[in-house]
C-alpha positions in Angstrom: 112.3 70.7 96.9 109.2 70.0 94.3 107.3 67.4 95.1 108.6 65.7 91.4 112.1 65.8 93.3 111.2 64.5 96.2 109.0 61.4 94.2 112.5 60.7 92.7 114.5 60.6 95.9 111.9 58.3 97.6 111.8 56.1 94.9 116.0 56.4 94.6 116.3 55.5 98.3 113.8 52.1 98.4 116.7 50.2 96.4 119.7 51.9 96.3 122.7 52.0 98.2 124.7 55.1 99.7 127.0 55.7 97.3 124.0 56.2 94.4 121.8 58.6 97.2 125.5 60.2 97.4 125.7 60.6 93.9 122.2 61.3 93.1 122.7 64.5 95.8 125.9 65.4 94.6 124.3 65.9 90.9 120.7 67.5 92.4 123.5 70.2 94.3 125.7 70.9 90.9 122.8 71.1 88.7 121.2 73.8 91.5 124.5 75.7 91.3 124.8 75.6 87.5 121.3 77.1 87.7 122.1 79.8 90.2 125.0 80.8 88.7 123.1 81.6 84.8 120.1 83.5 86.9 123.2 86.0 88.7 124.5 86.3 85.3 121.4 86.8 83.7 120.1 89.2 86.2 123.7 91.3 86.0 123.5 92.2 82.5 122.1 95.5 81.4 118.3 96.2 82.4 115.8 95.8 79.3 112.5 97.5 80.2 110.7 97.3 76.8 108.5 100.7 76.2 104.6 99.8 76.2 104.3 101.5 72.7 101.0 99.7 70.2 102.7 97.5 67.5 102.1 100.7 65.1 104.2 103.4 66.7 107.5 103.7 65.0 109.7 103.2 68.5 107.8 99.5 69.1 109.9 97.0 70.6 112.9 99.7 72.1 113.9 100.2 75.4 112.1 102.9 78.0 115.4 104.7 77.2 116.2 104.3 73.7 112.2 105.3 73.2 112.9 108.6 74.6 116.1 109.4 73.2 114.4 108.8 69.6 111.0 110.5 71.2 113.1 114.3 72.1 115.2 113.7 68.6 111.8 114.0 66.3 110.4 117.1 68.8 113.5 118.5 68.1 113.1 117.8 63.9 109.7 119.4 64.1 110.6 122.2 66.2 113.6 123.7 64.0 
């Protein structure tokens, strides 16, 4: 718990009856599972790992993959 979350709990608790900590808690643990949920469907997409190409190359802001796909396709022009 950050220490902003914990402020609010302490401050919640001084005046406020069990039903409000309940429902305080109940929302905290929802908006945690909201957030948990978007990271494991973030994460389980497709992997981007931009190339580290200067702003000048002609392959600048592909993937590692789609970098070398173009990369073997112009060694390929210029060797035929």
């Amino acid at each position: 718990m950050t220490f902003k979350n914990a402020r609010a709990c302490e401050m919640l608790e001084k005046g406020s009856t069990k039903e409000e900590r309940e429902a305080a808690h109940k929302a905290r643990m929802i908006a945690k599972r909201e957030l948990r949920s978007q990271r494991y469907t973030r994460q389980s997409g497709p992997s981007y790992i931009p190339a580290n190409l200067s702003r000048n190359h002609p392959d600048y802001g592909m993937s590692v993959k789609d970098h070398w796909v173009e990369k073997t396709n112009r060694l390929a022009e210029k060797s035929s």
